[in-house]
N, CA, C and O atoms as a Tinker XYZ file with bonds, in Angstrom:
   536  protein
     1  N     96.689000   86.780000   70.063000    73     2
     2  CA    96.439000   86.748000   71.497000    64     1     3
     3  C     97.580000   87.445000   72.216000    63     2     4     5
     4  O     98.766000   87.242000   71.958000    81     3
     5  N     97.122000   88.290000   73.145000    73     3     6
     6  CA    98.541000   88.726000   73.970000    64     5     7
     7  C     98.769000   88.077000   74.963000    63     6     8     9
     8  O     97.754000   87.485000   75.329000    81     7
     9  N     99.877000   87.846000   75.769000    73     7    10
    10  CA   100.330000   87.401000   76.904000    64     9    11
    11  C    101.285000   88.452000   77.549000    63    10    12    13
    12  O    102.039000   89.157000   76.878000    81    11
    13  N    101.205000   88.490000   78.706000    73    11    14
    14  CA   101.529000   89.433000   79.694000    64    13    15
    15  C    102.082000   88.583000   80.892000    63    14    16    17
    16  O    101.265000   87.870000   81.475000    81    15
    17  N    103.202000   88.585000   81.260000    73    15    18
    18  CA   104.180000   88.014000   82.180000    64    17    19
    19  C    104.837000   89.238000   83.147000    63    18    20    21
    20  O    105.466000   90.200000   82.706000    81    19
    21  N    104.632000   89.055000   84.127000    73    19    22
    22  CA   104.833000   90.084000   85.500000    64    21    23
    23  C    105.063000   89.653000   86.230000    63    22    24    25
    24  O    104.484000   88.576000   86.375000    81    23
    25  N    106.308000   90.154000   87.584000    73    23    26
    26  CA   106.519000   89.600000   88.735000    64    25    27
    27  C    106.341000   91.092000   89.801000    63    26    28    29
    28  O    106.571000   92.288000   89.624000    81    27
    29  N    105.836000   90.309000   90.898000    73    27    30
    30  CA   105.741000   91.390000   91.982000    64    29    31
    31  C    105.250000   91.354000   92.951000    63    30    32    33
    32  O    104.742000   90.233000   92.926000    81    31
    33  N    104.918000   91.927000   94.177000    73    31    34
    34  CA   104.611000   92.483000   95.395000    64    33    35
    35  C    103.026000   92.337000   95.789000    63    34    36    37
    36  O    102.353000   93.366000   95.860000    81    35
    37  N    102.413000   91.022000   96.051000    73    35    38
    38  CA   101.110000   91.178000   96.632000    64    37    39
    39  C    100.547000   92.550000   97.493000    63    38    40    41
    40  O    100.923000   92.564000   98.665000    81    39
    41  N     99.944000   93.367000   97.190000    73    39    42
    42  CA    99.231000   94.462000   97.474000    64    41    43
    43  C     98.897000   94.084000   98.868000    63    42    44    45
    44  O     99.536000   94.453000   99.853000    81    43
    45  N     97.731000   93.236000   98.880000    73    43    46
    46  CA    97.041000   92.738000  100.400000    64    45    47
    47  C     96.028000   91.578000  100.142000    63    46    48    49
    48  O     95.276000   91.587000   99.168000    81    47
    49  N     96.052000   90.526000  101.119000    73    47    50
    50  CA    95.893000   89.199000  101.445000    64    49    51
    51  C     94.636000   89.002000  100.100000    63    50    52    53
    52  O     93.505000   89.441000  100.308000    81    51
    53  N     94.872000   88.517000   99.150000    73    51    54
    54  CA    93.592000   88.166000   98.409000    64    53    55
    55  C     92.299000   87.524000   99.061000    63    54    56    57
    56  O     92.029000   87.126000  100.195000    81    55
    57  N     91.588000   87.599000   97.815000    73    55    58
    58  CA    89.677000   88.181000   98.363000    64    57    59
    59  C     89.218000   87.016000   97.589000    63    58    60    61
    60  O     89.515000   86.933000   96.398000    81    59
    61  N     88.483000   86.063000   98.203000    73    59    62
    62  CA    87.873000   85.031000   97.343000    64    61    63
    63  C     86.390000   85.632000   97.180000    63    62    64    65
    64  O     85.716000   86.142000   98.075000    81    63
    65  N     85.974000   85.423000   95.584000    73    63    66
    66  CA    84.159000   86.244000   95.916000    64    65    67
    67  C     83.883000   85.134000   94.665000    63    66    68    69
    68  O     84.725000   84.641000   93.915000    81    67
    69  N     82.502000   84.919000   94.693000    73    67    70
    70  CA    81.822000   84.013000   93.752000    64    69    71
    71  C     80.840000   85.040000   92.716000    63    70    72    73
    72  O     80.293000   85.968000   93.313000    81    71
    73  N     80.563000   84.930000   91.101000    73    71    74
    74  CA    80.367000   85.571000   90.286000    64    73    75
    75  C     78.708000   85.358000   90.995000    63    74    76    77
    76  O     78.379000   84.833000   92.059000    81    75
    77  N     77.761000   86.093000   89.763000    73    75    78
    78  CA    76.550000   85.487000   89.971000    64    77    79
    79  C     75.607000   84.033000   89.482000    63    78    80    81
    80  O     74.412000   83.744000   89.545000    81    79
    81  N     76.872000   83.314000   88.966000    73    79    82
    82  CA    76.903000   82.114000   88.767000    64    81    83
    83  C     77.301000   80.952000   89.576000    63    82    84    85
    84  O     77.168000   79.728000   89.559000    81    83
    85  N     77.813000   81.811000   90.245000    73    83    86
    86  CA    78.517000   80.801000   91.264000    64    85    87
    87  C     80.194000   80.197000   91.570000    63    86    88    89
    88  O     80.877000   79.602000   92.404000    81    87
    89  N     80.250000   80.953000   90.005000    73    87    90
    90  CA    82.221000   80.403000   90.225000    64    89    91
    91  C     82.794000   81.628000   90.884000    63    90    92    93
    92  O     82.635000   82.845000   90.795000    81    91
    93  N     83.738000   80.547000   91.782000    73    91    94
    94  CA    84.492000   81.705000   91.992000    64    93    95
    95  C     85.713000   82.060000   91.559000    63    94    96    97
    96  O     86.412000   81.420000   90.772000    81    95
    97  N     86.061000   83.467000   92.270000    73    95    98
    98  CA    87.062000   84.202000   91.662000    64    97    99
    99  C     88.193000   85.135000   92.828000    63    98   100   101
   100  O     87.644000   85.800000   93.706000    81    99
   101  N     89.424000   85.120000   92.767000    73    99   102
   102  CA    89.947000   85.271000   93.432000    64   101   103
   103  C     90.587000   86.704000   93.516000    63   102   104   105
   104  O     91.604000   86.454000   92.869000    81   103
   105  N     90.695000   87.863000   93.815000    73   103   106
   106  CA    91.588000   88.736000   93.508000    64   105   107
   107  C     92.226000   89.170000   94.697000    63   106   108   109
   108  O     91.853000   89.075000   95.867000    81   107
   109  N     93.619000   89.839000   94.024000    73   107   110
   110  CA    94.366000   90.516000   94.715000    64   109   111
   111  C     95.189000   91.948000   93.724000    63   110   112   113
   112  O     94.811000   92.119000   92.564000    81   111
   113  N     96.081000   92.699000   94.213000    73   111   114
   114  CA    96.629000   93.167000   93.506000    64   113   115
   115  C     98.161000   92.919000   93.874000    63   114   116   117
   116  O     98.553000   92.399000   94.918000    81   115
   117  N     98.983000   93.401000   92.796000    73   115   118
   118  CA    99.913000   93.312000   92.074000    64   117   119
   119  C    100.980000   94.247000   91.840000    63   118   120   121
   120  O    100.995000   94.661000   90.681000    81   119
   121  N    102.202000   94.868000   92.864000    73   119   122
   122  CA   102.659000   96.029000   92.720000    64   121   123
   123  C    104.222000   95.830000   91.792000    63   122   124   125
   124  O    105.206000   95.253000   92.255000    81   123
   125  N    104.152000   96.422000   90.482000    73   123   126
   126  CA   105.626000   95.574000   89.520000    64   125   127
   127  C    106.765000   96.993000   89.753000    63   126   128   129
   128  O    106.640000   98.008000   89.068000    81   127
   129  N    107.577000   96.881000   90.551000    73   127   130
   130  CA   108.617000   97.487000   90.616000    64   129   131
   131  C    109.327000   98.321000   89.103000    63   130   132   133
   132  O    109.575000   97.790000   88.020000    81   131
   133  N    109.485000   99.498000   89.436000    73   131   134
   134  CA   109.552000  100.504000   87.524000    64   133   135
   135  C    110.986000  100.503000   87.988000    63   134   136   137
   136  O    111.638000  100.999000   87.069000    81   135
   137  N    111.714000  100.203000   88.904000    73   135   138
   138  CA   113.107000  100.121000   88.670000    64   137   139
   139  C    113.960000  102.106000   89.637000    63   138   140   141
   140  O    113.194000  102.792000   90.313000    81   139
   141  N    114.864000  102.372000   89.514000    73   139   142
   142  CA   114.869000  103.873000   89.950000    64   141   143
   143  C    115.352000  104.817000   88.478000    63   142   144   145
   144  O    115.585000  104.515000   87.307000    81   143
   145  N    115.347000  105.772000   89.075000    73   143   146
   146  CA   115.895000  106.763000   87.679000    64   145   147
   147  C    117.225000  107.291000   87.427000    63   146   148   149
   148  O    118.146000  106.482000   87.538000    81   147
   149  N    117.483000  108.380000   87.139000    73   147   150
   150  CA   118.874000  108.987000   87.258000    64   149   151
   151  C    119.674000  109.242000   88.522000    63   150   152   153
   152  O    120.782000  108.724000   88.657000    81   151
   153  N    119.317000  109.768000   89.146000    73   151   154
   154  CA   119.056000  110.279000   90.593000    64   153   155
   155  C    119.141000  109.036000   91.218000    63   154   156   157
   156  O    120.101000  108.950000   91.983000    81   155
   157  N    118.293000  107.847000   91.113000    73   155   158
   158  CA   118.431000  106.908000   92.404000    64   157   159
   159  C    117.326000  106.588000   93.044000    63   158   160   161
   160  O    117.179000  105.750000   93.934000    81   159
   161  N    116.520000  107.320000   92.532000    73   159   162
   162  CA   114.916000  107.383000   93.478000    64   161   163
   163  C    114.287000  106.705000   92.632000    63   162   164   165
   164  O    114.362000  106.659000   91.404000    81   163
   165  N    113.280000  105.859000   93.812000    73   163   166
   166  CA   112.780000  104.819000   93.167000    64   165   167
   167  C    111.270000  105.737000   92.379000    63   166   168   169
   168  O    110.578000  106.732000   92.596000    81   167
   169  N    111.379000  104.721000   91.480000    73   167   170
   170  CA   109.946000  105.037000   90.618000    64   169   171
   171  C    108.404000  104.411000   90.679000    63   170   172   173
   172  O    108.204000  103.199000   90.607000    81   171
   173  N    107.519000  105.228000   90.797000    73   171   174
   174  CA   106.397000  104.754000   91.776000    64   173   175
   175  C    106.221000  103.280000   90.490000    63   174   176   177
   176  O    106.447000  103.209000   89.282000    81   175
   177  N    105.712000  102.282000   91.528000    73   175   178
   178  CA   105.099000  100.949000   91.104000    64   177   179
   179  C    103.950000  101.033000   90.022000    63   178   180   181
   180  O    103.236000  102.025000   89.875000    81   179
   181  N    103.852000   99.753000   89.210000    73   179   182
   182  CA   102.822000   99.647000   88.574000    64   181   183
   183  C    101.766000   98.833000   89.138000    63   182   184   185
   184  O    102.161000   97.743000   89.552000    81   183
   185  N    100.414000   99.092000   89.278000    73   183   186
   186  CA    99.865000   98.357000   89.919000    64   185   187
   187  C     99.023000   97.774000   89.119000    63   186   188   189
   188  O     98.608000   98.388000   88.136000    81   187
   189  N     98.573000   96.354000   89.419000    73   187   190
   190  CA    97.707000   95.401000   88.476000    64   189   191
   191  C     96.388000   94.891000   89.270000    63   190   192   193
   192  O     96.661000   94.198000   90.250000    81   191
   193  N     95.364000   95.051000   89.089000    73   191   194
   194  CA    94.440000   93.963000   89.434000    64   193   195
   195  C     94.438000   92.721000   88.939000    63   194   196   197
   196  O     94.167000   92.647000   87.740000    81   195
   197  N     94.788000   91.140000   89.837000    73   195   198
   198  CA    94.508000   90.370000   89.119000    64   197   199
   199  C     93.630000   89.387000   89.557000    63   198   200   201
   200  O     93.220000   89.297000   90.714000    81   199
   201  N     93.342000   88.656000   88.646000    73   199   202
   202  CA    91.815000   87.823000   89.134000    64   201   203
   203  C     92.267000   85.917000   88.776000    63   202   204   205
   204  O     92.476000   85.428000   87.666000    81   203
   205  N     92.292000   85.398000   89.759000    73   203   206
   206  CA    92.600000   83.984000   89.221000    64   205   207
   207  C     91.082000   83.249000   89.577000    63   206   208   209
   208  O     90.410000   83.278000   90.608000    81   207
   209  N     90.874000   82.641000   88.377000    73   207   210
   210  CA    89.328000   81.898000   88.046000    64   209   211
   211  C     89.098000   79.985000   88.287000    63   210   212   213
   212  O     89.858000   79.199000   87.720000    81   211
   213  N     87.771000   79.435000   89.338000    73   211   214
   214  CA    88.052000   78.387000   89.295000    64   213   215
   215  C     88.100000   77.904000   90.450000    63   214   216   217
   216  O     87.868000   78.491000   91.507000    81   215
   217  N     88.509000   76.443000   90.233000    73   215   218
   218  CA    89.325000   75.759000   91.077000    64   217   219
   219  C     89.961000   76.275000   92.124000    63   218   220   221
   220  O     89.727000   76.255000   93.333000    81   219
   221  N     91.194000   76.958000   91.166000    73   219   222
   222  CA    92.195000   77.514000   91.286000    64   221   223
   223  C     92.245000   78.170000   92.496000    63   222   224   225
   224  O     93.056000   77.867000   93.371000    81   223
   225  N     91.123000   79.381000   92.644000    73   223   226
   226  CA    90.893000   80.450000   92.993000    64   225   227
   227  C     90.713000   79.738000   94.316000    63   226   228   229
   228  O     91.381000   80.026000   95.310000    81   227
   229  N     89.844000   78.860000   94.292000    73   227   230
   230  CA    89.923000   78.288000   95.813000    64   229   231
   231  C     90.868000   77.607000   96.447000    63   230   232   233
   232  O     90.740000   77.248000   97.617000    81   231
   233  N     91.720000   77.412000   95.854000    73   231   234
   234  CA    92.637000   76.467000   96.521000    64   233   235
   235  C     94.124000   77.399000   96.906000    63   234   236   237
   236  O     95.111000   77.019000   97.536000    81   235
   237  N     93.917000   78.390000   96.432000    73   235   238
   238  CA    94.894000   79.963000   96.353000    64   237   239
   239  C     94.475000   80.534000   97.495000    63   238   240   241
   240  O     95.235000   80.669000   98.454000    81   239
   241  N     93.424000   80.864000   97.504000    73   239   242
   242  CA    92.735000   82.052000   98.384000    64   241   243
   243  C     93.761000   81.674000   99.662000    63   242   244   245
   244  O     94.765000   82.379000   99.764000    81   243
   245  N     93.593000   80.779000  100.476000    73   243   246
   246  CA    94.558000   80.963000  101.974000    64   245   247
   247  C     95.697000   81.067000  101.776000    63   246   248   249
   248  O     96.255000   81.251000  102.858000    81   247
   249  N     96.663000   81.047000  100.650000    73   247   250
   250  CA    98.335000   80.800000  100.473000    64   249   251
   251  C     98.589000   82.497000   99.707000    63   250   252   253
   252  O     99.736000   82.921000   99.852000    81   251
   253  N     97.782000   83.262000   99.074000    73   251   254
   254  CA    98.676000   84.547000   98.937000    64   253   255
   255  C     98.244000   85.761000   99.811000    63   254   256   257
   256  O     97.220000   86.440000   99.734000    81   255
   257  N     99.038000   85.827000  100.449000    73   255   258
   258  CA    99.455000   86.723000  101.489000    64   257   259
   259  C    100.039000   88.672000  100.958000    63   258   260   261
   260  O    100.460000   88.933000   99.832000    81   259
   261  N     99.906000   89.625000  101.986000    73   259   262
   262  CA   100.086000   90.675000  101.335000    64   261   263
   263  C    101.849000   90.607000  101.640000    63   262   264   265
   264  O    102.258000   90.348000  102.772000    81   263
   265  N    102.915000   90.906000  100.345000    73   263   266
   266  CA   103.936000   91.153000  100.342000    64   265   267
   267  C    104.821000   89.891000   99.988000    63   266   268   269
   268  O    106.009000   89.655000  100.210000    81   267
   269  N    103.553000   88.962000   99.184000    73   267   270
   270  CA   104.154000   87.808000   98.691000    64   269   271
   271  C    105.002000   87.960000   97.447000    63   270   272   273
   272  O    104.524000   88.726000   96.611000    81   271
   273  N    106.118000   87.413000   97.157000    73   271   274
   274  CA   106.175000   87.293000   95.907000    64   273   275
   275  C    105.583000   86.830000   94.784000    63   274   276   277
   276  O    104.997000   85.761000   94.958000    81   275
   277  N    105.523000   87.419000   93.338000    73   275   278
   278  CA   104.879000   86.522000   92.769000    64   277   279
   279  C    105.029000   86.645000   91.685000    63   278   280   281
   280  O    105.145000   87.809000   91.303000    81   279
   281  N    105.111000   85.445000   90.551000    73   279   282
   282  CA   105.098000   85.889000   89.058000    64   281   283
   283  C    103.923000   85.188000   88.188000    63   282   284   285
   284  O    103.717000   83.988000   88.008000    81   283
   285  N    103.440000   85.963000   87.857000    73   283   286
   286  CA   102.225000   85.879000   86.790000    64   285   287
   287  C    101.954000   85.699000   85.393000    63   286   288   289
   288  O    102.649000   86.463000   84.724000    81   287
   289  N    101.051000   84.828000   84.571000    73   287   290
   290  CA   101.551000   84.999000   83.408000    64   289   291
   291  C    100.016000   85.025000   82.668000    63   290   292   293
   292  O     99.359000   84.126000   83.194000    81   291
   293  N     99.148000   85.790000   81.554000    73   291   294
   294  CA    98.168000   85.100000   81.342000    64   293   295
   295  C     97.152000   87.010000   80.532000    63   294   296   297
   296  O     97.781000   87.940000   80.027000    81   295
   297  N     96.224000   86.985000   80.635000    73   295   298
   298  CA    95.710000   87.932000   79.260000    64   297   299
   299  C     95.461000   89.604000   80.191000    63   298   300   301
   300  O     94.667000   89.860000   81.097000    81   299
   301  N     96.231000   90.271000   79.684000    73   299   302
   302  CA    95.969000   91.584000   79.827000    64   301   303
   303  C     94.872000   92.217000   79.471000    63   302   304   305
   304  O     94.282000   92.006000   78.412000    81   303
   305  N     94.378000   93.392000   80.713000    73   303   306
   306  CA    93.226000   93.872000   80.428000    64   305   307
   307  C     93.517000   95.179000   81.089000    63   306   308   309
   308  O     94.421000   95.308000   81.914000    81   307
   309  N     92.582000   96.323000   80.635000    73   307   310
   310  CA    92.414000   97.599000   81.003000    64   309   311
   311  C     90.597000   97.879000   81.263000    63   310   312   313
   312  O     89.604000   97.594000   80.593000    81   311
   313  N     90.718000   98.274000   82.008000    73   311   314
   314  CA    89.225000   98.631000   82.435000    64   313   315
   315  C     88.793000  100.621000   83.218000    63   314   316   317
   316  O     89.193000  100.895000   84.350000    81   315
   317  N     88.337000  101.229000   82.735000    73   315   318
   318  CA    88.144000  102.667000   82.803000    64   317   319
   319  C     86.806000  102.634000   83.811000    63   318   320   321
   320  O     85.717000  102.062000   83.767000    81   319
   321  N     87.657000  103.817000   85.012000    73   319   322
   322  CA    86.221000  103.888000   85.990000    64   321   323
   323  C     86.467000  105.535000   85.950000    63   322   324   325
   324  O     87.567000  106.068000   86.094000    81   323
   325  N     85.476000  106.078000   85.772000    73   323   326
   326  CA    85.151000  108.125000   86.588000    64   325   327
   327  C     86.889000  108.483000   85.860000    63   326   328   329
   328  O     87.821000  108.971000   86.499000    81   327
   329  N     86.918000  108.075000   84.406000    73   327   330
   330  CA    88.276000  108.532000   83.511000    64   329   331
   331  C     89.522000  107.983000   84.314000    63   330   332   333
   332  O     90.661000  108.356000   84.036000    81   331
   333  N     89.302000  107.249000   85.136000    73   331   334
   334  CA    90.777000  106.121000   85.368000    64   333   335
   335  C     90.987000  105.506000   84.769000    63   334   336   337
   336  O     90.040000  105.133000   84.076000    81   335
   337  N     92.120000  104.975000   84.541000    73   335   338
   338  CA    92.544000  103.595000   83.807000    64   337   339
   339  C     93.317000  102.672000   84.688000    63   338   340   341
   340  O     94.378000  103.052000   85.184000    81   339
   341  N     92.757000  101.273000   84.945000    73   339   342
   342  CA    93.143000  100.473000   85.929000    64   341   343
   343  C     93.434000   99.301000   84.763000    63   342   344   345
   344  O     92.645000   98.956000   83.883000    81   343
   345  N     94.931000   98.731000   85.029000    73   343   346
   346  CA    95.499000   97.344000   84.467000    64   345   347
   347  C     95.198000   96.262000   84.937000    63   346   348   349
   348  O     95.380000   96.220000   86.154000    81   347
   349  N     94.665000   95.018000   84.331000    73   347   350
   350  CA    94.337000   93.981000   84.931000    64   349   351
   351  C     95.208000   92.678000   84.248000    63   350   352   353
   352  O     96.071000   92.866000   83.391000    81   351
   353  N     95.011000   91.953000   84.527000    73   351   354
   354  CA    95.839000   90.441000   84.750000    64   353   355
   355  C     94.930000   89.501000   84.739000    63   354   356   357
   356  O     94.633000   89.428000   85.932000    81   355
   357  N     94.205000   88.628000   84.107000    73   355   358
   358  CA    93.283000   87.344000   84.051000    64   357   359
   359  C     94.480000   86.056000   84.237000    63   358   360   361
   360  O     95.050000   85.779000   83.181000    81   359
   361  N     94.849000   85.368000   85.283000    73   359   362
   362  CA    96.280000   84.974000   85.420000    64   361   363
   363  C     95.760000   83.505000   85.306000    63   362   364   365
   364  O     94.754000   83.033000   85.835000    81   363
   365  N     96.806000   82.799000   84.378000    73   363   366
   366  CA    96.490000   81.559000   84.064000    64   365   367
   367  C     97.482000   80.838000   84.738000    63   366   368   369
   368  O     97.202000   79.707000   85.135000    81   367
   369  N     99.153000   81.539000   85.031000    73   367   370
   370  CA    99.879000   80.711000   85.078000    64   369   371
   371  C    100.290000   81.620000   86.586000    63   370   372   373
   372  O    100.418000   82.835000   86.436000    81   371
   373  N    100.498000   81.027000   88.057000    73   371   374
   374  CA   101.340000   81.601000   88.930000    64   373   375
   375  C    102.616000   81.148000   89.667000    63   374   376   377
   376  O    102.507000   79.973000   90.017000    81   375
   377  N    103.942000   81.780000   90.058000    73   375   378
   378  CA   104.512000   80.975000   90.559000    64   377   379
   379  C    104.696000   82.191000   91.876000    63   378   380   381
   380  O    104.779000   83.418000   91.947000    81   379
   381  N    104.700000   80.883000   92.935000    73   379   382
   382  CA   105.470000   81.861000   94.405000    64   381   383
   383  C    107.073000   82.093000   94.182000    63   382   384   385
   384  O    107.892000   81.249000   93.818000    81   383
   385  N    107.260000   83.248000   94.449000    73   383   386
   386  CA   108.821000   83.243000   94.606000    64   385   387
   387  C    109.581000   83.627000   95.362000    63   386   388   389
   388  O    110.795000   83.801000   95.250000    81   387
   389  N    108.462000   83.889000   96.729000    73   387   390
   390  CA   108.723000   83.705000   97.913000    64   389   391
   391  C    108.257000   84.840000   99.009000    63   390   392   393
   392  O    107.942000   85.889000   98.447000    81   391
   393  N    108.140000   84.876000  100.440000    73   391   394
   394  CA   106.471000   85.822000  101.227000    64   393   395
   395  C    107.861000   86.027000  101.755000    63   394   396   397
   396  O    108.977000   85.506000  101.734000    81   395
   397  N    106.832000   87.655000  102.519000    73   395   398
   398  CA   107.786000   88.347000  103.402000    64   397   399
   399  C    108.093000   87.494000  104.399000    63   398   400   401
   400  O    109.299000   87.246000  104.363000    81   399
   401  N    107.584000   86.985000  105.195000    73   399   402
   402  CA   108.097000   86.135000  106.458000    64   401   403
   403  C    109.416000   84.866000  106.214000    63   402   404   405
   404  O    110.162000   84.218000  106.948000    81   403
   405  N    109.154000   84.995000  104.693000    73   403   406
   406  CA   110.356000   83.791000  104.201000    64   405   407
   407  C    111.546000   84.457000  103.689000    63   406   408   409
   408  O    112.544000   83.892000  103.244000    81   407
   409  N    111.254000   86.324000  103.844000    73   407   410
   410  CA   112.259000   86.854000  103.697000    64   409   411
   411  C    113.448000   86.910000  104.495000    63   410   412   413
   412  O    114.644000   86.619000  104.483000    81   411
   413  N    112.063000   87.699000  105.570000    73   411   414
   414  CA   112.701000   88.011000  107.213000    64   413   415
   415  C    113.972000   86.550000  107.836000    63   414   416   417
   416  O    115.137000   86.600000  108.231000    81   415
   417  N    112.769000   85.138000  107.599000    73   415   418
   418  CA   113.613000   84.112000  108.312000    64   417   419
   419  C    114.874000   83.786000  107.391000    63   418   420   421
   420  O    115.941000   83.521000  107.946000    81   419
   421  N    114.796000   83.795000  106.164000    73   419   422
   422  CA   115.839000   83.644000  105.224000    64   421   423
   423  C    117.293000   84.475000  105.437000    63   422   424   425
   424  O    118.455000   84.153000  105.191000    81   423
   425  N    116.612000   85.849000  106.081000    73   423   426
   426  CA   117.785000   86.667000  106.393000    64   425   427
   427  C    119.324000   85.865000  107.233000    63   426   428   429
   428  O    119.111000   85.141000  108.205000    81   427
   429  N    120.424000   86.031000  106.869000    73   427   430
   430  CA   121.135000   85.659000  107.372000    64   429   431
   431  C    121.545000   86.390000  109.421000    63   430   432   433
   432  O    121.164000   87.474000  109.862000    81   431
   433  N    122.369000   85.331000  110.176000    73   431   434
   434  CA   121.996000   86.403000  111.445000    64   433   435
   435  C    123.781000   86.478000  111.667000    63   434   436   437
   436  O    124.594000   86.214000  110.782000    81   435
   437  N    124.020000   86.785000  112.681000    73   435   438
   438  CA   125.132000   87.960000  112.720000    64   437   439
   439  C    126.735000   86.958000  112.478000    63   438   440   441
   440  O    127.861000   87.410000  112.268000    81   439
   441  N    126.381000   85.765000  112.581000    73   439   442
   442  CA   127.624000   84.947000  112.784000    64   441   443
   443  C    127.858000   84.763000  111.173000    63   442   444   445
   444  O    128.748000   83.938000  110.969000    81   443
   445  N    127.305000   85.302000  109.992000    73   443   446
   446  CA   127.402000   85.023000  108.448000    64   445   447
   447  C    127.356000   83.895000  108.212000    63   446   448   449
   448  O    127.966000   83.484000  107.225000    81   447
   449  N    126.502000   82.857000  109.163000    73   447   450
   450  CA   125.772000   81.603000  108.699000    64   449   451
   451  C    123.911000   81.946000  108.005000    63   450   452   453
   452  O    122.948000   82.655000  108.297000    81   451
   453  N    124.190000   81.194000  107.252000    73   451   454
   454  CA   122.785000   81.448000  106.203000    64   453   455
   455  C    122.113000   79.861000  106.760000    63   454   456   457
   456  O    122.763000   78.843000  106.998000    81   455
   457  N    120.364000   80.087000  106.884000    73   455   458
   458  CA   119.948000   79.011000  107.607000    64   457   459
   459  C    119.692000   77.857000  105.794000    63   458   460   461
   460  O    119.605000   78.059000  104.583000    81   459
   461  N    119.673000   76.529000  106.915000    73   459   462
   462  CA   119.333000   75.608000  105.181000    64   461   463
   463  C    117.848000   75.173000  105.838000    63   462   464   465
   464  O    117.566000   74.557000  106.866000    81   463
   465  N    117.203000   75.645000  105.006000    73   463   466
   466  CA   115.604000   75.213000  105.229000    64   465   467
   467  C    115.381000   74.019000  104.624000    63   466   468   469
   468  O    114.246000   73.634000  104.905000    81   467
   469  N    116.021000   73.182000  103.845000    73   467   470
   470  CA   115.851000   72.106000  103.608000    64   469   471
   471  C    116.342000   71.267000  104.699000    63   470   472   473
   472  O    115.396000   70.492000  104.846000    81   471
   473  N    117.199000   70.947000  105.527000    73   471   474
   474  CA   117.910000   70.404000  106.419000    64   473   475
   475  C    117.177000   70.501000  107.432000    63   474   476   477
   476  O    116.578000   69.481000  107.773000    81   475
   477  N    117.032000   71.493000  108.064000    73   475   478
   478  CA   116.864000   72.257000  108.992000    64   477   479
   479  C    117.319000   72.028000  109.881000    63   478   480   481
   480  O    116.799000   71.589000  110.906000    81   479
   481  N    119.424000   72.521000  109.472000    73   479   482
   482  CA   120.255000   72.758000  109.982000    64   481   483
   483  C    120.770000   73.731000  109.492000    63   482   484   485
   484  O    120.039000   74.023000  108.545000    81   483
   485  N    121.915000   74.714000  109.559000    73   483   486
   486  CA   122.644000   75.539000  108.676000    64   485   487
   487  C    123.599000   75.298000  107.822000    63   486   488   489
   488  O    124.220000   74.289000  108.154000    81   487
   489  N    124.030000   75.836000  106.764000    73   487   490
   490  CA   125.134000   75.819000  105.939000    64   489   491
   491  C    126.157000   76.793000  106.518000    63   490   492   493
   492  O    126.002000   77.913000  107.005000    81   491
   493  N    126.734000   76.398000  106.416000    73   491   494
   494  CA   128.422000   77.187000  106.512000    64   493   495
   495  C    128.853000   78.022000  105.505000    63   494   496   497
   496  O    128.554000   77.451000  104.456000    81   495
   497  N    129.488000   79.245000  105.222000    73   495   498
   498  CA   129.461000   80.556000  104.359000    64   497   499
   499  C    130.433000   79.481000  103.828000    63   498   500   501
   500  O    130.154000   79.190000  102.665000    81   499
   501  N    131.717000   78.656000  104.430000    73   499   502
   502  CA   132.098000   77.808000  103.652000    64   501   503
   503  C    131.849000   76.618000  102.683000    63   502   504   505
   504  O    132.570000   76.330000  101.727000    81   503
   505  N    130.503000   75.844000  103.150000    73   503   506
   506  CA   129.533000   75.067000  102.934000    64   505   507
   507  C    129.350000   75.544000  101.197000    63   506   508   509
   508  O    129.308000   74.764000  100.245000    81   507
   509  N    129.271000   76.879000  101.157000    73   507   510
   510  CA   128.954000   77.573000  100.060000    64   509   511
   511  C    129.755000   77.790000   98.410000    63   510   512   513
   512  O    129.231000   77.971000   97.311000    81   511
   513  N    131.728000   77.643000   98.947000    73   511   514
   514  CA   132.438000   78.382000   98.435000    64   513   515
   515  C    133.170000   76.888000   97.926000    63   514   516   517
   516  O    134.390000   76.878000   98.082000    81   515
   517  N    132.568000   75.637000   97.339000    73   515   518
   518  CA   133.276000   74.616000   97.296000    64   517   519
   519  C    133.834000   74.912000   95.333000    63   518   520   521
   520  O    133.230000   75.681000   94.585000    81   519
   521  N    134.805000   74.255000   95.009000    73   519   522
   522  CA   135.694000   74.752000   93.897000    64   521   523
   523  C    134.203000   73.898000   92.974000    63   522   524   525
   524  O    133.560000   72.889000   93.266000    81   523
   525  N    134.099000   74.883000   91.784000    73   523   526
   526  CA   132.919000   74.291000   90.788000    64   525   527
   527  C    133.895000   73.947000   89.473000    63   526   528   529
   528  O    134.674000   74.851000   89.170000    81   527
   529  N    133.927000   72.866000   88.751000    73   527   530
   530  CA   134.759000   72.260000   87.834000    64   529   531
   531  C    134.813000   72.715000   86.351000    63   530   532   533
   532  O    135.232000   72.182000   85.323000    81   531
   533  N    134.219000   73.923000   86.637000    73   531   534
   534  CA   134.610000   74.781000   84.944000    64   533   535
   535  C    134.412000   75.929000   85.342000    63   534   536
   536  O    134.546000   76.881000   84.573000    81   535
């Protein structure tokens, strides 16, 4: 059996659609960062179709967003249209690892206080720098 583990870049807001059976199925795509090259320039993305089945699929559909983070884990597939070759993802396992808007607010603002979203108060850059015992 193969397994295929990927993290990356929600494409745009996933699509809930029901088979002709009736289950449904969820997709979105999947953009996996190739890293840059010699030079510095980034290298175009890999892109995945993936499909989460189920339950699942419904209870997903309103929470992934386009430019979410995400890591995926579950059976690789290739599928050929008019001599393309498109990569797919049948995803069993997902984790958030966090949406653009949780980027943006996460951003630190000009005083180099970082916000604590657990609190929801701030930490102190000192808050941060306490002596660790090894």
């Amino acid at each position: 059996m193969q397994r295929l583990i990927i993290a990356g870049n929600v494409g745009k807001d996933a699509v809930l659609r029901r088979t002709q059976d009736d289950d449904p199925v969820l997709g979105f795509s999947l953009a996996v960062s190739n890293g840059k090259d010699k030079s510095g320039n980034d290298r175009p993305a890999t892109w995945y179709d993936c499909a989460v089945w189920g339950k699942r699929a419904t209870s997903l559909e309103p929470h992934i967003k386009k430019g979410d983070r995400l890591t995926l884990s579950g059976r690789p597939s290739v599928r050929v249209h008019e001599g393309k070759a498109y990569l797919g993802i049948s995803v069993d396992d997902l984790t958030f690892m966090g949406s653009a808007g949780a980027r943006d607010s996460a951003a630190r603002d000009d005083s180099g206080d970082y916000p604590d979203k657990r609190s929801g108060g701030e930490a102190r850059r000192s808050d941060l720098d306490d002596d660790i015992p090894f």
